[in-house]
C-alpha positions in Angstrom: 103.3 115.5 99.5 100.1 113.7 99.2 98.6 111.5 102.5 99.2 107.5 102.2 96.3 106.0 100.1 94.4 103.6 101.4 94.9 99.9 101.6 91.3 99.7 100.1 92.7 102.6 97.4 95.5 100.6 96.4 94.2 97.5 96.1 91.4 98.6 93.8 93.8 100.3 91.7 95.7 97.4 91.5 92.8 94.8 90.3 91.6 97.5 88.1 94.7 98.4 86.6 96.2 95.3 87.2 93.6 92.7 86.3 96.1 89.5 87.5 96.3 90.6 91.0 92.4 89.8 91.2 93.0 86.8 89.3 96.2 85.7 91.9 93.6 86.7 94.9 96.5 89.6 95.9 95.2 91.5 98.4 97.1 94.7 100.3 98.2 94.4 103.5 100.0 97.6 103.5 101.3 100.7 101.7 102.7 103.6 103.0 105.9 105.5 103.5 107.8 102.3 105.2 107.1 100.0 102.2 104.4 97.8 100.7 103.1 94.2 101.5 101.0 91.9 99.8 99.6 88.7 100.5 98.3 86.4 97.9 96.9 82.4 98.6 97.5 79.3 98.0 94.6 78.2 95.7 94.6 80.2 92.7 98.8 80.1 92.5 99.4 76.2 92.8 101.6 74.3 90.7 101.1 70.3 90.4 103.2 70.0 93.6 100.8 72.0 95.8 103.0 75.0 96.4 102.8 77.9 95.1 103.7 78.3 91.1 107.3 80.0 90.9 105.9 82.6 88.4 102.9 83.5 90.6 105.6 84.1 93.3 107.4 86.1 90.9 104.7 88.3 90.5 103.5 89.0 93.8 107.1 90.6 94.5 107.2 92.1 91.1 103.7 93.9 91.9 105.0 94.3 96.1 108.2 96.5 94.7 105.8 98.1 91.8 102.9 99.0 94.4 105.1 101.1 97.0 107.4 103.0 93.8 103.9 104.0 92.0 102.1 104.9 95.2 105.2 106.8 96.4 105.8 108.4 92.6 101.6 109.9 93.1 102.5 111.2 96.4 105.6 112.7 95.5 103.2 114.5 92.1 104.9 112.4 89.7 102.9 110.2 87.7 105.6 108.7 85.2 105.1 105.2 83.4 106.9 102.8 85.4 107.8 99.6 84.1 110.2 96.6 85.7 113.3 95.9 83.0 114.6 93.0 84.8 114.0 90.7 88.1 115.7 88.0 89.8 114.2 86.1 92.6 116.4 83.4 94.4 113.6 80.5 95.9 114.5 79.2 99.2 112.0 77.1 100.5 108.7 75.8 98.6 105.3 78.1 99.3 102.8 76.1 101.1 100.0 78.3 102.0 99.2 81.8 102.0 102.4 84.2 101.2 103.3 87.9 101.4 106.2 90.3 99.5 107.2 93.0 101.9 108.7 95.8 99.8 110.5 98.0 101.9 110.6 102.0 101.1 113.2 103.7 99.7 115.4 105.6 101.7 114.6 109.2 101.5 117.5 110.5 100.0 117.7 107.4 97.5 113.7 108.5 96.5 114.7 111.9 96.6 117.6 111.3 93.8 115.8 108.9 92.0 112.6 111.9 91.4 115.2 114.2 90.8 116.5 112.3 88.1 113.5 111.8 86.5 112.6 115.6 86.4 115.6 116.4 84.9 116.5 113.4 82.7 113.2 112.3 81.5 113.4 108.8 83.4 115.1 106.8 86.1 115.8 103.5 87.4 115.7 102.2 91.2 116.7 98.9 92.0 113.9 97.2 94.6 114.6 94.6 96.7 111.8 92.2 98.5 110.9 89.3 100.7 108.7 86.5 100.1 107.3 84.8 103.6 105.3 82.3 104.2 104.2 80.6 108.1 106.6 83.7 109.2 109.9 82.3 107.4 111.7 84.2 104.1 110.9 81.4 101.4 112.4 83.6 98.8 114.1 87.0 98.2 113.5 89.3 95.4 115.8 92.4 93.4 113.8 94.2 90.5 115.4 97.1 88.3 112.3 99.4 87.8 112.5 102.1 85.5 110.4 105.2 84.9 109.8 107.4 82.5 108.1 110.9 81.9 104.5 110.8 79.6 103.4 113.2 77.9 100.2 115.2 79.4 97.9 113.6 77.2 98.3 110.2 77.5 98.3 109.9 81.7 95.8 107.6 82.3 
């Protein structure tokens, strides 16, 4: 098993691979074996109420849940494709300022079956759940069905 990458690692993966995260102004907080968090600001996500747009929100946790099952796939010496199939977020309380999505890690043996699966079968799906806080309070909760698949040799990029 590979060491945790940095937060400095992970974040320039992320705007390079991911050029909206530098657009949204997502910057890593953490990512390690306990889980990933992001924090992303007001400004560049507002909507024409002055909170935060509901799709920017959405994407922060999308790329929270994304950020700790890629990160944990590379340390692990997978490097599948791994794509989200479907989300649901459930908004509780408007976004006023600066926000962060707290992905929590997998248990163990739930990451352990998950690769497993994938070695044998080609591809597998986890279900990843996150939290959306804002001043401290949950302002919106998160469950995204990730899936991912082996690539052949020659088109890992």
């Amino acid at each position: 098993m590979r060491p945790d990458p940095s937060v400095a690692e992970v974040e320039a993966y992320l705007h390079r691979h991911i050029p909206l995260s530098a657009d949204m102004g997502v910057s890593v907080v953490a990512c390690d074996a306990q889980g990933a968090t992001l924090r992303a600001p007001l400004e560049p996500n507002i909507n024409h109420r002055a909170t935060v747009f509901g799709g920017s929100a959405s994407a922060v946790a999308i790329l929270s849940a994304w950020t700790w099952l890629h990160f944990a796939l590379r340390a692990a010496g997978q490097e599948p494709r791994l794509v989200i199939q479907r989300n649901s977020v459930e908004y509780l309380a408007p976004i006023t300022a600066v926000f962060e999505a707290r992905c929590e890690a997998l248990p163990c043996e739930m990451l352990g079956r998950f690769i497993r699966t994938l070695e044998r079968h080609g591809k597998a799906r986890a279900v990843m759940p996150a939290e959306l806080r804002c001043a401290g309070k949950i302002v919106a909760t998160f469950s995204g069905e990730f899936v991912a698949m082996k690539v052949p040799a020659r088109e890992i990029t």
